[in-house]
Structures are given as C-alpha cells and as structure tokens.
N, C-alpha and C positions, 0 to 999 in steps of 0.2 A: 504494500500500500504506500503511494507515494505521499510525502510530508510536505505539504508546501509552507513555507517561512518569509516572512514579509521581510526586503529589507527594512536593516534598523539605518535609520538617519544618522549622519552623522552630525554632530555636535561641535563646534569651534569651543574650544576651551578657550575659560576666563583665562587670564594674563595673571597671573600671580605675581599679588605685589607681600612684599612680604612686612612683618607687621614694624613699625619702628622702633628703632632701638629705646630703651628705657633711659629715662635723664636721671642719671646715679649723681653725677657731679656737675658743677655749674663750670663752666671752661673760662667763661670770660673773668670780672674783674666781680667783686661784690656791689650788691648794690651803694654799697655806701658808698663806693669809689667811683660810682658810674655817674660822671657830670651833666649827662643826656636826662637825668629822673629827678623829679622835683623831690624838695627835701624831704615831704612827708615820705612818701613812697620809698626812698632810701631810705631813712629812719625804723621805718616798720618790717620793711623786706629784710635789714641785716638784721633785725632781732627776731624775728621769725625763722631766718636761717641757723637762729642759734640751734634749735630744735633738728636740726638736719644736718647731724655731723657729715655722715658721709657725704653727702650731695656737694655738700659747701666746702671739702676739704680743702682741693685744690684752690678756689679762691683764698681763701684762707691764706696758704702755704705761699702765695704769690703776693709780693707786694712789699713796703715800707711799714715802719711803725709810725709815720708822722699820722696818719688818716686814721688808723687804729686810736694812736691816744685823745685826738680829737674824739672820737666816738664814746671810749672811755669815757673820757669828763664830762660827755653827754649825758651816758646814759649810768655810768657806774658813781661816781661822785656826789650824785643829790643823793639817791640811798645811803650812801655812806654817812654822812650829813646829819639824818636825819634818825636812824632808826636805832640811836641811842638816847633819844631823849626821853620817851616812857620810864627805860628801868634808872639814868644816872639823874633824875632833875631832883633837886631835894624839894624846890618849894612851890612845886606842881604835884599833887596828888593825885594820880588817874586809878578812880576807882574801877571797879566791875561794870560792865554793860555803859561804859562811855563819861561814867560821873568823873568829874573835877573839881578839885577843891584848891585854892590856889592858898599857901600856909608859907607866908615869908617870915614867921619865926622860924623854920625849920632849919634855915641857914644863915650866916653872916652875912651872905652875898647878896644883893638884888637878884630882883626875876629873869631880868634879861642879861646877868651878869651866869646866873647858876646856867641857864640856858646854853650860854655861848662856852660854857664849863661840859655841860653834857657831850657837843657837840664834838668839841672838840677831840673828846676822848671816842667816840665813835670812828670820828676820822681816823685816829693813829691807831684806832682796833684793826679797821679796815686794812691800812695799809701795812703794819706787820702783817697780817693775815696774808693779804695778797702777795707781800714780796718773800714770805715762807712757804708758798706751792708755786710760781712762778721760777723763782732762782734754779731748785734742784729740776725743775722740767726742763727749764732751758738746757741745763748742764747734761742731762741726761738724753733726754732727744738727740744733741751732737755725738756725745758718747755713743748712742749706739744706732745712729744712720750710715747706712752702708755704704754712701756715696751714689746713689741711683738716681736722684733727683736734683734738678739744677738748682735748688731754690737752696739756703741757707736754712738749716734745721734749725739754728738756735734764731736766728730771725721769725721763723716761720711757729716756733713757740711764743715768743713775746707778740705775735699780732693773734696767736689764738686766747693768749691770755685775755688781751686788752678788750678783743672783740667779745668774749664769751665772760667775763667775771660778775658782769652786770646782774647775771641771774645772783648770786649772795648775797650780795645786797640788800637784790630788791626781797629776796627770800627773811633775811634778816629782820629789815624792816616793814614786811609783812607779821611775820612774827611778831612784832613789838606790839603792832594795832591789834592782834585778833588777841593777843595778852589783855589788852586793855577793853579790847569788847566782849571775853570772853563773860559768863555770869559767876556769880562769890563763890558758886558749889559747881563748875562742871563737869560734867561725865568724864570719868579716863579714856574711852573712847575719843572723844572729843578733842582733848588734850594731847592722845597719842599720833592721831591721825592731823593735829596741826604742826606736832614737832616733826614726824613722817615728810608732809608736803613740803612742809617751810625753809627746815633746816637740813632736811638727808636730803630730798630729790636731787635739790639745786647742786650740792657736791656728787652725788652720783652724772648728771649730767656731763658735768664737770671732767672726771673719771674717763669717761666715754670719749667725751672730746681729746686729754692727752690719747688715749688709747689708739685711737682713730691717726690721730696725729704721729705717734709713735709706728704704726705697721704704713702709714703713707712716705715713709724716710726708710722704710725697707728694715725694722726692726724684728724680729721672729718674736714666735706667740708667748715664750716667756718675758724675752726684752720688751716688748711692747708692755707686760704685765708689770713690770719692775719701772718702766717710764711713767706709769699710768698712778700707780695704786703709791709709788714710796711718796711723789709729793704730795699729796692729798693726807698723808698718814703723817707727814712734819707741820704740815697745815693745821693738824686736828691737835696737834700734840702743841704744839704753838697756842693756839686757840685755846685751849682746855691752861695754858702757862697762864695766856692773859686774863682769862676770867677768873684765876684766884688771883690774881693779883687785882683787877678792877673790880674784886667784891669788895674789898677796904674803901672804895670811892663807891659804894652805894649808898641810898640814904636809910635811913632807919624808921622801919613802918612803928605809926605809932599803936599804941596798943587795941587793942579789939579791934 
C-alpha cells in the first residue's frame, strides 16, 4: 500500500542574535567623575554604586584621590560631625521617644560651647577610626597585588576608602537618632536588630568592598581574606580603645 506524505515546507530560520553580555563592571569613569551629569545625579549614582562592589570595581580602581576626597567631605564629614552629639553633650538631655531637656547646670560650659565639645570628639572618633582600617588596606592590597593590573593598588585603596567610608558614618549616626527615639523599655529584638543594621552591616559592606578590591589586584582567596578581614579587625580593636577611653568624657545620667 503506497504512503503518500505531503511535503513539509521549508522554514527560513530566525537569525540568532545572541543574548547580551551582562554589565558586571562599569568600564568608564564613576559617576562622580563624569562632568557630562549634573551634580544630583552624580551624587546619588556614586552612592548607590556603593552597594555594587563588583560592578563599580574597576571604576573604583581607576583614577586620582583628588575627586575621591572631594566626595568624602561631601558625603562622609557631616556624619562625622554630627553623630556624637546625643551620647557626649552634657547639657542636652535626649530623653526616650524624642524628649529634650536642655540642663546647663550639668556642665561648666555653655550650650553651644558643650556642643562644639561633643563634636569635636566625634570628628577625631571618626578619623582614628578611618585612618586604622584605611592605613593596613592600603599596605596590604600592594603587598599582595600581583602586578596584573595597570592601576596603582595602594592608590586604588585610598579612593575605595574615601568613596565607600560614608556608609559608618552615616551608620553611626543613624544609630545615635534611633538611641534617642528609641522608647524607656525597648524590646531586645529591637535593640538587636538596630545594632545589626546600624553598626555591623555598614562594616561588613565595608569587608566586601576590600575583599573585592583585594582579588581585582590579583590576590588569591586567602590573600584577599587576610586584605579584607585584618583591617576591619584593627578598626574594631581601635574603636573598642576609643570608647573606653571616651566613656571618661560622657556625661553622667542623672538619677531615675
């Protein structure tokens, strides 16, 4: 019995385009450095880029400190500034859920004298702090960059610093406010999960970024670990020096 079989048409095949490559890293120059974008937009893009280590490496790794420390004193400097005034001010009293009571018997000093007293110790908090995880990154990123990359390692640490430190800061003095708005009784949950966001995230970010920084300079996975994790550990050990030392400059709650 014969089979009869239709022919099948032939079909033109689609063109295969193939899908495009994924944007890992930004190649150009960061936004902050790009004179073509208004200053909002540069301002908000390198701080969002904070969040995007890898993408942002290479910018990152490319470039001068002048523009860096500009951006710095933008955006790291007011935090600094400020977010010692709740725990060092003697003759400000920031109660629970926002109350203030302003008590210039508390000190010898005028208001705006104790004030300019808090600050200042914030600022030199800040800047040991920063120049005790900064210093050994730099030293160490050159120590152990393999030479693979044209960019200057220890350069390319001091512009990751300047550009990414903003987040402690502002962490810091995030901290201070939600101390102050926190209520007279709050949950340990509450408490746990503000020292969590406030004060760990921001250094774990941190962490990430040398880490990133350290295997972009051709460091292997323990060197990258040892670039990453020892300055963040002289940081903390530094930090943990200054706050016994700047409990003696706290004021003294009064009683009940």
């Amino acid at each position: 019995m014969a089979c009869y079989t239709a022919p099948v048409p032939y079909i033109e095949p689609e063109e295969y385009q193939p899908e495009p490559p994924l944007r890992t890293q930004v190649t150009g120059p960061l936004a902050w450095e790009d004179p073509s974008l208004s200053f909002v937009r540069r301002l908000v893009s390198t701080l969002g880029a904070t969040f995007e280590p890898l993408r942002s490496i290479h910018a990152v790794a490319a470039g001068t400190v002048a523009p860096a420390l500009r951006f710095a004193l933008l955006t790291s400097l007011p935090f600094m500034l400020v977010w010692a005034i709740v725990p060092f001010t003697h003759t400000l009293l920031f109660k629970p859920s926002f109350g203030l009571e302003v008590q210039p018997e508390r000190s010898s000093l005028p208001v705006w004298l104790d004030l300019v007293r808090a600050v200042a110790i914030g600022l030199g908090f800040s800047l040991l702090s920063f120049l005790s995880w900064i210093l050994p990154f730099a030293s160490l990123v050159g120590a152990f960059a393999n030479g693979s990359r044209p960019e200057s390692p220890r350069l390319a640490a001091w512009r990751t610093a300047l550009y990414r430190n903003w987040i402690i800061p502002l962490g810091m003095a995030l901290f201070s406010l939600m101390v102050w708005a926190l209520p007279s009784d709050p949950s340990s949950v509450l408490v746990e999960i503000t020292v969590l966001s406030l004060q760990m995230l921001p250094r774990i970010l941190i962490l990430v970024h040398c880490h990133t920084m350290a295997r972009y300079f051709g460091a292997n996975g323990f060197g990258a670990l040892v670039v990453s994790v020892v300055p963040l550990a002289v940081q903390w050990a530094v930090s943990l020096s200054l706050q016994e030392g700047a409990a003696q400059l706290l004021p003294q709650m009064p009683p009940g």
